[in-house]
N, C-alpha and C positions, 0 to 999 in steps of 0.2 A: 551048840555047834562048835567043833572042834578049829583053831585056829590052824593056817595052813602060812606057809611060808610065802613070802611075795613072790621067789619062783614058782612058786604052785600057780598063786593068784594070775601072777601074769608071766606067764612060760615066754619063752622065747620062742619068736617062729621062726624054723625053718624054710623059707620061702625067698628066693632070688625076688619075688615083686616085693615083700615086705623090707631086704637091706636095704633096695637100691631107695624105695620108698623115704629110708629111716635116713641115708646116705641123704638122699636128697631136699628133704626139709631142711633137715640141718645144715646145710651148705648155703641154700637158699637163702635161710634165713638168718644168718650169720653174716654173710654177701649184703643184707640192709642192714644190719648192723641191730637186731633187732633180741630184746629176751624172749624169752619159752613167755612169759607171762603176756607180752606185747604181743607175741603171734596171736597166742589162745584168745583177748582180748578181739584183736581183729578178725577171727574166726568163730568166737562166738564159744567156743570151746575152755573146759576146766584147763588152765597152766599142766595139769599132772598126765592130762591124754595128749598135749603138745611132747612132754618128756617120755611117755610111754609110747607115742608112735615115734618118733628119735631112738629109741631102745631098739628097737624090731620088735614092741612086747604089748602091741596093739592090732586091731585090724578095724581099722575107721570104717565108716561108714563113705560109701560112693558120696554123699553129702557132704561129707566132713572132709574129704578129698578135695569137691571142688571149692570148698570155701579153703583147704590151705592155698591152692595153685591162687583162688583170686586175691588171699591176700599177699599173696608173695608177687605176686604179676607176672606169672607163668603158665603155657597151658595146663592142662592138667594131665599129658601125657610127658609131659619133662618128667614129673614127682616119681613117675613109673620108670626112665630109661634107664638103663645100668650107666652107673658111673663109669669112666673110660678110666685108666692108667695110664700113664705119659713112660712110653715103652724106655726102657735102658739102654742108654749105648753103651756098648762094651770099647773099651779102649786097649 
């Protein structure tokens, strides 16, 4: 078996629900103050699918969704909303 590039392995997704997804872990959980390993830990999950769904280069499981939201104490449609932008005032 031929070896393939970790972009190959794990492509980036193209998908508004997987940034805001990747946006949104990582804010979450940065907001407890918390590492990739501490999350994965409380969610039951390998540390490397905590940094690979933060990449946008995952697509978890509906499971694996509600156990980030519970262990961040969020529901589990926050994890999905698009991050907002704090609009510019022009001066």
């Amino acid at each position: 078996m031929a070896r393939t590039g970790f972009g190959k392995r794990f492509p980036s997704r193209d998908s508004a629900a997987v940034r805001a997804l990747a946006q949104n872990v990582r804010r979450f959980r940065k907001d407890k103050d918390w590492s990739q390993d501490q999350l994965a830990a409380e969610v039951g999950v390998e540390q490397n699918a905590v940094s690979l769904i933060e990449n946008g280069r995952a697509n978890p499981t509906l499971l694996v969704m509600e156990g980030l939201a519970d262990a961040l104490g969020v529901p589990l449609s926050e994890l999905l909303h698009p991050a907002t932008r704090p609009k510019r005032i022009r001066s």
